[in-house]
Every structure is written in C-alpha cells, then in structure tokens.
C-alpha positions in Angstrom: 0.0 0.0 0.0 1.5 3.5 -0.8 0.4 5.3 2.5 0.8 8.6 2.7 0.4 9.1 6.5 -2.7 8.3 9.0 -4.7 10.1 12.1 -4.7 8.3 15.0 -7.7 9.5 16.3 -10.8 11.2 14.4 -14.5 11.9 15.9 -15.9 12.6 12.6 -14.2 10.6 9.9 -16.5 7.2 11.0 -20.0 8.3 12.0 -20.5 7.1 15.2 -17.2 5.4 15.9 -13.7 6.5 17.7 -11.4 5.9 14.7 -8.2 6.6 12.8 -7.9 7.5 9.5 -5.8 6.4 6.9 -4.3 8.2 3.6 -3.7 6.3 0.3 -1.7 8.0 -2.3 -3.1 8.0 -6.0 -6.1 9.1 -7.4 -8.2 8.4 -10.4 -9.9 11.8 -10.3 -8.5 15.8 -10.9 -11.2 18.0 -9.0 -9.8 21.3 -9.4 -11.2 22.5 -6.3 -9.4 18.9 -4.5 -8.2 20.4 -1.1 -5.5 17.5 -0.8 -3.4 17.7 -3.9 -0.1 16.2 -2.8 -2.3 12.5 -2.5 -3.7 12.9 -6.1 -0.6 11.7 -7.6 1.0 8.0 -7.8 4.1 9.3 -6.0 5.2 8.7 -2.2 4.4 11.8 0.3 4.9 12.1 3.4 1.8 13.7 5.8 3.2 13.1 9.2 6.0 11.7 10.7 6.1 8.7 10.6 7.6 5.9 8.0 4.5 5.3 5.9 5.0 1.9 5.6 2.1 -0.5 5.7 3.6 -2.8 8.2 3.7 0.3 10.3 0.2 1.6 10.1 -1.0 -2.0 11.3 1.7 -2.4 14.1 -0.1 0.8 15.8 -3.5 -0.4 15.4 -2.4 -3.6 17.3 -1.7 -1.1 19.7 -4.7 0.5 19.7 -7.5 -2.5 20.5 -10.1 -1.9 22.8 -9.6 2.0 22.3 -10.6 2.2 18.6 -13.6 1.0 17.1 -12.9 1.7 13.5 -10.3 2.4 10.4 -11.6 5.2 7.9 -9.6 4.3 4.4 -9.5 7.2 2.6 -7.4 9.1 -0.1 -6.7 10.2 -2.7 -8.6 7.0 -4.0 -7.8 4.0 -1.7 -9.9 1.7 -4.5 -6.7 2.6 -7.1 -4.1 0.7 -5.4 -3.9 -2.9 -6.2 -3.7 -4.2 -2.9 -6.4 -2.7 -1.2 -8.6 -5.7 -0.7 -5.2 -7.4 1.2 -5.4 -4.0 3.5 -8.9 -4.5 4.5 -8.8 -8.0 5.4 -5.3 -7.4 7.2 -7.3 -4.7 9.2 -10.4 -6.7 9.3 -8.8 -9.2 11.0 -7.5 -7.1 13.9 -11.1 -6.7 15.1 -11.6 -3.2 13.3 -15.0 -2.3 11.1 -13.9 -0.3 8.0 -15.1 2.6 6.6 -14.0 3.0 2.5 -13.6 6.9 1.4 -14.5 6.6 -2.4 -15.2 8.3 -5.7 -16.5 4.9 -7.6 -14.6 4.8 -10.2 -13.4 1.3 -9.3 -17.2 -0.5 -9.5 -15.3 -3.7 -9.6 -13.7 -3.2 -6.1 -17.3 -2.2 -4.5 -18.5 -4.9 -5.5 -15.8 -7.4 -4.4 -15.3 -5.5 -0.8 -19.3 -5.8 -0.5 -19.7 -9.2 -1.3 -16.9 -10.5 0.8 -18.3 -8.0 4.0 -15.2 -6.2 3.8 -16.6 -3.0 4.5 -18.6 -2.1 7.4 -20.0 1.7 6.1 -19.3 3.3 2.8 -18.6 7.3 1.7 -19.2 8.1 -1.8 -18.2 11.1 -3.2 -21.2 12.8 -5.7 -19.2 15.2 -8.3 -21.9 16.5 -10.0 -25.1 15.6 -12.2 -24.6 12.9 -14.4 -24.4 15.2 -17.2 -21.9 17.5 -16.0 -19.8 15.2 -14.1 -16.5 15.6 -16.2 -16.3 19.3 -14.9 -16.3 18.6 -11.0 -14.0 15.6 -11.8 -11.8 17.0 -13.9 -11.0 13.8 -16.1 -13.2 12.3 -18.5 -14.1 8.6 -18.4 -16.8 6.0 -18.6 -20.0 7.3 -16.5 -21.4 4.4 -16.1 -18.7 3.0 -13.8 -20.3 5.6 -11.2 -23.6 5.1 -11.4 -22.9 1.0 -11.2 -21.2 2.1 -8.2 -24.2 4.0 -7.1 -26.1 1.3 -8.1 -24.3 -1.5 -6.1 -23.9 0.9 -2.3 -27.5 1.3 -2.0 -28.3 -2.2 -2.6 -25.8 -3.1 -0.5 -27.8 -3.5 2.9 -24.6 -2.0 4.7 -24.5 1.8 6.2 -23.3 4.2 3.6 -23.7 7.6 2.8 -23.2 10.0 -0.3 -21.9 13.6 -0.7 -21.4 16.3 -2.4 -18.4 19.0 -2.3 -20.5 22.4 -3.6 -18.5 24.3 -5.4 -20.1 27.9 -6.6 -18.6 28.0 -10.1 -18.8 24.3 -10.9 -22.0 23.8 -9.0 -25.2 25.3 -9.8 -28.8 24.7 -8.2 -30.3 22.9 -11.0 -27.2 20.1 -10.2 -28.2 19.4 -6.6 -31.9 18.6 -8.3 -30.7 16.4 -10.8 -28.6 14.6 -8.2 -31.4 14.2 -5.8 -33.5 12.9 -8.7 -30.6 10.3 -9.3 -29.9 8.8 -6.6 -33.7 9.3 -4.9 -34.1 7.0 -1.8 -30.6 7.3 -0.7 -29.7 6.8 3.3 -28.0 9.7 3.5 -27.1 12.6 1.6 -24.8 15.4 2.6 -23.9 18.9 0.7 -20.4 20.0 2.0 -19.3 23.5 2.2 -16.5 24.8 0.1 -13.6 26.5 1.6 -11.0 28.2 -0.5 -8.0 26.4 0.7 -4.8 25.0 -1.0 -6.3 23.4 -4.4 -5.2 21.1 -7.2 -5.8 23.5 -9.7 -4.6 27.2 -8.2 -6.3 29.2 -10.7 -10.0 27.2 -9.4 -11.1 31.2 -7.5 -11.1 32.5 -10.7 -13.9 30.5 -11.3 -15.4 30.4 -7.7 -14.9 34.2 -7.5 -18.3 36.3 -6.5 -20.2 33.0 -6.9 -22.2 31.5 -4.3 -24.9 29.2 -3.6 -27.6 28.5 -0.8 -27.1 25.4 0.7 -30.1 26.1 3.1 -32.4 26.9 -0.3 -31.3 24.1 -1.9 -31.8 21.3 1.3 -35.1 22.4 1.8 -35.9 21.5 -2.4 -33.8 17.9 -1.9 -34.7 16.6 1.5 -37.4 15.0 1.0 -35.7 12.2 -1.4 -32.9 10.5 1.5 -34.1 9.2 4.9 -31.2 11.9 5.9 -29.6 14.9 4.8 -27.8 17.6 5.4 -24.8 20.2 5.3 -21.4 19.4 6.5 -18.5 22.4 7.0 
C-alpha cells in the first residue's frame, strides 16, 4: 500500500465510531477545487512523521485494540491501489469495522469488498449531475462505472452515505436537483461547504470568485428524497 500518512484519532471521519484514518496515495480523479493535492498523484508523500509503511500503520493499530472502534480508508482514492482488498482484510482481522472513502470509479472493487463483508460503512463522493460530471472531476471517463457504483452501495444493505463538495462556479442549483432525482431513496445525503484552501488547480477562485450558492435553499428543495440529509462544514 502507498500510505501517505494516518490520524490516530478522528471523531468525525467514522460516524459514530472512535477511529483513525488512513491516507492512500493515487487518485483516479483531478477535481480542481481537491483540497488534498499532494495525494492525487501516484508518487510517495509524506503527511506526518512517521515511516508510511504499511507494516507500520498496522503495528499501531495492534496497539490500539479496545480503544478504537474503527479504520476510515480514505485518499486520494484507496480503490486505485492494487492491494487494497489485502489491506482491509489485514485490518479486518485485527477486530476493526472499515469505513471505505471513495469516488466509484473502481465499481469492480465495491463490489468485491461488498460481497466479501469487507466494508462495514461506505462514503461516496457525488461530483456533479450525471451530465456534467467531467467538470467537477476534472478527467473524462466512462460514466457508467459511477452510477454502477451507485447502483451496487445502496443495494448493499450495509450503512453508507453520499456527498457532495458544492463548489459555486462548478456547481449550480439545478445540479443538486438532478442529483437528488438520481440517486432518490438514498440513506443519507450530505452537501459540504467549500472553503477556499490550498487546491489542485490554483487558478480554481477564478472561477469560484463572487459566486455563491444556498445550501439552506437548496436542502429544503432535496430533503425529501434521502431518509437523511444535510450540510457538513
């Protein structure tokens, strides 16, 4: 696993559970307005201090039984590396529940992690509307991979959760209604608040400059399609 660094505690990352969270290197997306940059490349980085090595990251958690509940996987995109299945069962088998950080671009992976009960709770990033879902992203590829991925989390009769980075200049309000529309019935649905902060693509306020958008309005006109919403940051 190319680890880029981990938390050892987080009371947010895993609803519900004391956790630590993990950060895979490598992503399969470019969202300009991606607030952790250095992971989106295939490289080795360095976020904390400590060697990064996978052997290392599961040596703590042996450590950590009985005060941890749960492992948050995220990224960059943890379903990118090839051994992430290996990962989760090594972590799996320490006692921990698993919570996967993803953008669904790896359908194949879902479906392999759900079927073997890998994964106790999944996050799914929501770009955009299905038709403008190259201009969050950032990349172009085969839409269909995402909305199989859609497709297999809420069938998956395991805790999961969708959400959506709004981004005034990429986002409008019609988007947030075509997204509810899409994936209707959800469990949960979250809008996140943008902040301008270091960004993959540095020129991205140009766009978000004087722009904004009603997170409040737009809940109110979505709610009632997800047994739970609401607005994170």
């Amino acid at each position: 696993m190319n680890i880029a660094g981990f938390q050892k505690l987080t009371l947010i990352d895993y609803p519900g559970k004391i956790a630590a969270t993990v950060f895979t290197v490598g992503c399969s997306f470019r969202c300009p307005f991606c607030h952790n940059p250095e992971l989106v490349g295939g490289g080795m980085y360095n976020i904390s201090g400590i060697k990064n090595t996978e052997k290392e990251f599961l040596d703590f958690l042996k450590t950590r039984k009985g005060k941890l509940d749960g492992i948050c996987i995220t990224g960059g995109e943890p379903t990118v590396q090839p051994d992430i299945i290996n990962f989760i069962k090594k972590i799996k088998k320490l006692g921990y529940a698993v919570k996967l950080d993803t953008n669904g671009t790896r359908p194949d992976v879902l479906r392999k992690v759900i079927s073997e009960k890998l994964v106790d709770f999944i996050a799914m990033d929501i770009k955009n509307q299905i038709k403008k879902y190259d201009k969050a992203s950032g990349v172009k590829f085969d839409i269909k991979r995402i909305e199989l991925s859609v497709n297999l989390i809420m069938n998956s009769r395991i805790p999961y959760e969708f959400r959506t980075t709004a981004v005034p200049g990429i986002h409008e309000e019609k988007d947030f209604l075509a997204i509810a529309k899409w994936i209707k019935g959800a469990q949960s649905y979250w809008l996140q608040r943008y902040r301008e902060k270091k960004t993959l693509d540095p020129n991205i306020k140009k766009k978000t400059k004087g722009k904004k958008l009603d997170l409040e309005k737009i809940l109110k006109k979505i709610e009632k399609n997800f047994e739970k919403s609401g607005i994170r940051g």
